[in-house]
Structures are given as C-alpha cells and as structure tokens.
RODO-2510 file (C-alpha; in nm, 4 decimals, decimal comma):
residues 143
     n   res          X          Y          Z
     1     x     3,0814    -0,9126    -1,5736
     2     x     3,4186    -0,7361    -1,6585
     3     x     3,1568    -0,4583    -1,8757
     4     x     2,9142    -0,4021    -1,6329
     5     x     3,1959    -0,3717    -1,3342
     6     x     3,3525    -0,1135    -1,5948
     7     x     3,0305     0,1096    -1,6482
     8     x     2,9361     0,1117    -1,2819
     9     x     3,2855     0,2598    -1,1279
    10     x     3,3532     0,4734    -1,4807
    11     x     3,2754     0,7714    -1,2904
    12     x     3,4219     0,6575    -0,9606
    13     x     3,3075     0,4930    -0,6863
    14     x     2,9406     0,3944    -0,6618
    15     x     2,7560     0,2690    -0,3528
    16     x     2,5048     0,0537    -0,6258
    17     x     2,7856    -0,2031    -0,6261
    18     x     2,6319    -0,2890    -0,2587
    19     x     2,3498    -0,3809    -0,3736
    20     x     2,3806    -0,7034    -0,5361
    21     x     2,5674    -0,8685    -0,2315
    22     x     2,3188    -0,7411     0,0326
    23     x     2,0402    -0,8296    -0,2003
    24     x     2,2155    -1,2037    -0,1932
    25     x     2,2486    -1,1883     0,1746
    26     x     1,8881    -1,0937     0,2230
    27     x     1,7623    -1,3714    -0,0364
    28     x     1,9853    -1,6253     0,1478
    29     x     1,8400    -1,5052     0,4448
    30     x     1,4522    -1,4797     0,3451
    31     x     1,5902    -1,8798     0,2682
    32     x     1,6648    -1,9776     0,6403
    33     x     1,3393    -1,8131     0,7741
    34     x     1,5103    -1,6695     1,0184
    35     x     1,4016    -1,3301     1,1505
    36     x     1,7051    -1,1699     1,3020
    37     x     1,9125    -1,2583     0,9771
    38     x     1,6239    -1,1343     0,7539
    39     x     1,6302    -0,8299     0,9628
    40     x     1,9901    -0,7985     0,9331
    41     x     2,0312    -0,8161     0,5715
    42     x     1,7302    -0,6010     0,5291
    43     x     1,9155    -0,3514     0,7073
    44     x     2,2322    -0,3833     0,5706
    45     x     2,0487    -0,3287     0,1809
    46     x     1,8117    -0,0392     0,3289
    47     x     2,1628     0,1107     0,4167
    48     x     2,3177     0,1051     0,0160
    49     x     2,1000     0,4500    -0,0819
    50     x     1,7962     0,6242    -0,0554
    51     x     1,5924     0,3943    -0,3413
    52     x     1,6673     0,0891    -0,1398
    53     x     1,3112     0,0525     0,0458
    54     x     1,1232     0,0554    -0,2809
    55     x     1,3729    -0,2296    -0,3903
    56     x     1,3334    -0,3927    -0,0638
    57     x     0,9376    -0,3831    -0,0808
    58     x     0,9706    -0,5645    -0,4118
    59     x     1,1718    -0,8484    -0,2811
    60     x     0,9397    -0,9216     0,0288
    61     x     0,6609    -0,9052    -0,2037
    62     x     0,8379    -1,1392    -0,4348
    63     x     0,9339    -1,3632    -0,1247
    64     x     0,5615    -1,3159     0,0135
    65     x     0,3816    -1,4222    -0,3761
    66     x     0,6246    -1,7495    -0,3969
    67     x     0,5847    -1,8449    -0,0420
    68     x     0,9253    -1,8054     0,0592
    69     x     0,7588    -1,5765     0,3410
    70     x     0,4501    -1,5149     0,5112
    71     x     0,2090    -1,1594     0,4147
    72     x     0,2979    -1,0678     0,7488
    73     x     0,6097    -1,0501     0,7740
    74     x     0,6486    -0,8983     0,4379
    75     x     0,4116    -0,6749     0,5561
    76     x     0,5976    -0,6403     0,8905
    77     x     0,9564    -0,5753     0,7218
    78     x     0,7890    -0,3716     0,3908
    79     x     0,6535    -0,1473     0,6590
    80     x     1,0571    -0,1056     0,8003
    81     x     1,1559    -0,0456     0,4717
    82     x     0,8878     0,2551     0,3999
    83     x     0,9489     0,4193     0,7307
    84     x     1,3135     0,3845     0,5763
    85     x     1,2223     0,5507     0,2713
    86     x     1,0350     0,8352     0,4320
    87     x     1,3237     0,9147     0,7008
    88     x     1,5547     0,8910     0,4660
    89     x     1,3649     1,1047     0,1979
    90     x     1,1900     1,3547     0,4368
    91     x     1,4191     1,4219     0,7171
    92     x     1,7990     1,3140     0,6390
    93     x     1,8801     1,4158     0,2883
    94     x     1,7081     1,7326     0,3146
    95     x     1,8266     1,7835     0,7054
    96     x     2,2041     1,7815     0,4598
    97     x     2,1027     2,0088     0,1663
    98     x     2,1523     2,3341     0,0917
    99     x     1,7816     2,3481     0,0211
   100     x     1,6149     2,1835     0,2587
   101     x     1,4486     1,9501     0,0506
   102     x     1,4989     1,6155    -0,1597
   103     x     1,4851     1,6940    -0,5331
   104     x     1,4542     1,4440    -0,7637
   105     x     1,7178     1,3283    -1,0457
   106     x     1,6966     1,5092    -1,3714
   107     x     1,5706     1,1616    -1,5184
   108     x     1,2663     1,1814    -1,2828
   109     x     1,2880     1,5766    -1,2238
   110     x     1,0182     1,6091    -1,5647
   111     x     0,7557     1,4731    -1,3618
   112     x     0,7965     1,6959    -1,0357
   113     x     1,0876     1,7647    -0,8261
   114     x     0,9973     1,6258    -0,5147
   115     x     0,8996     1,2386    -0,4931
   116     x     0,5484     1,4026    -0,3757
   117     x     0,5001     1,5821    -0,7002
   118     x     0,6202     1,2727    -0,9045
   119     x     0,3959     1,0381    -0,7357
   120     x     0,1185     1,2729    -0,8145
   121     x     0,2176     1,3180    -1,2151
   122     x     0,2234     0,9253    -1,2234
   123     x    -0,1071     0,8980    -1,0829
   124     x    -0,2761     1,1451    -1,2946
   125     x    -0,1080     1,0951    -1,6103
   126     x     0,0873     0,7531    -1,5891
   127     x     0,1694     0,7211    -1,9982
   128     x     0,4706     0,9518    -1,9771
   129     x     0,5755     0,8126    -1,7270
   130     x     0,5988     0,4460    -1,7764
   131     x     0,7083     0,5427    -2,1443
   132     x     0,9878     0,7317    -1,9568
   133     x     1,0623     0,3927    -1,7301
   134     x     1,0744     0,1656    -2,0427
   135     x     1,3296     0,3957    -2,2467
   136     x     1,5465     0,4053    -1,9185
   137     x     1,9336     0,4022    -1,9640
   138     x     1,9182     0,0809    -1,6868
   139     x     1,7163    -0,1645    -1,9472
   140     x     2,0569    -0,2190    -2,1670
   141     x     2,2998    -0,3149    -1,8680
   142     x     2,0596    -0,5349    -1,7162
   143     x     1,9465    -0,7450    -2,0231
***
C-alpha cells in the first residue's frame, strides 16, 4: 500500500487518490439499492476527473451483468455519467483552455488529439491501439 501511496503523490497531489473511496462508496451503495445514495456516490466519483464517466459506465455495467442492479437503472445512471463525460469534455475543459479545445494526453495524443479523432483511429484501426492499452504504464501498479 505504502508503494503505491508513494508513486501516486511522487509528483504532488493527485485527485486519482479519490477514486478508490468514492468507487467504495458507490459499490456500497449499488449494495443497499437505494437510489438517492447510488446517485450520490455516483456523483461524488463523476466529480474525481474528467475519465470518471467511462469508469462509472463500467461499474453499472458490472453491477447490471451480476445482478446487483437492474439494465435500467444502469442504463438510467450510465446515461448521467455520459452526459458527464460530454459536458465535461466538450464544454468545461475547453470553456478553461487556452485553446478552446480538450486535447488528449501524449499517451493517447498518437491516435488523434481530440477524444473524437481517437475514437475514430480505434474504430478503424483498433491493433495499435489496444497494443498501446496493454503496454500501458497502469498494468504494473495495479497487478
């Protein structure tokens, strides 16, 4: 624990650390079947970064597949979490850059520099890109 505390604030603070608490709260609340504390702790881990609705989506699906959840609410809350992702991605971060636009990290930035572009290059040509995914720097700390 001590190692992968040490990695994530080696360059300062990082928001990531949020993530595993919220995603806690959220699977603890997916637990009671409760909708306002689902909704809560969705919001509270849609609030950690921009990348959060595309981890969010996963863990509804996850909660929909095992039953923990009906399709329709994961579909009802997924849906939250991509109008998240697409204010978040379309209108506030580039509404607070100098260019006017979301570009993409240099990791991601090969396959187009907005998440348009990128979602196109995996489409077309998904090789590189899943090769690129697999030889991520995230695989060793999580494993």
């Amino acid at each position: 624990v001590c190692t992968l505390v040490s990695k994530t604030l080696h360059y300062g603070f990082h928001v990531e650390v949020f993530y595993p608490l919220f995603a806690f709260l959220l699977f603890l609340a997916i637990g009671t079947h409760s909708l306002p504390k689902i909704a809560l702790s969705l919001l509270l881990f849609l609030s950690v970064k921009e990348d959060a609705p595309f981890y969010a989506v996963g863990i509804l699906v996850g909660a929909a597949i095992t039953k923990r959840m009906s399709w329709k609410r994961a579909a009802g809350l997924g849906a939250i979490a991509v109008a998240t992702a697409v204010f978040y991605l379309e209108y506030l971060i580039p509404a607070n850059t100098e260019e006017g636009a979301y570009r993409l990290v240099e990791a991601a930035g090969g396959f187009g520099t907005t998440p348009a572009d990128a979602l196109r290059s995996a489409l077309t040509n998904p090789a590189p890109v899943l090769k690129n995914f697999a030889r991520g720097g995230w695989w060793p700390i999580m494993i």
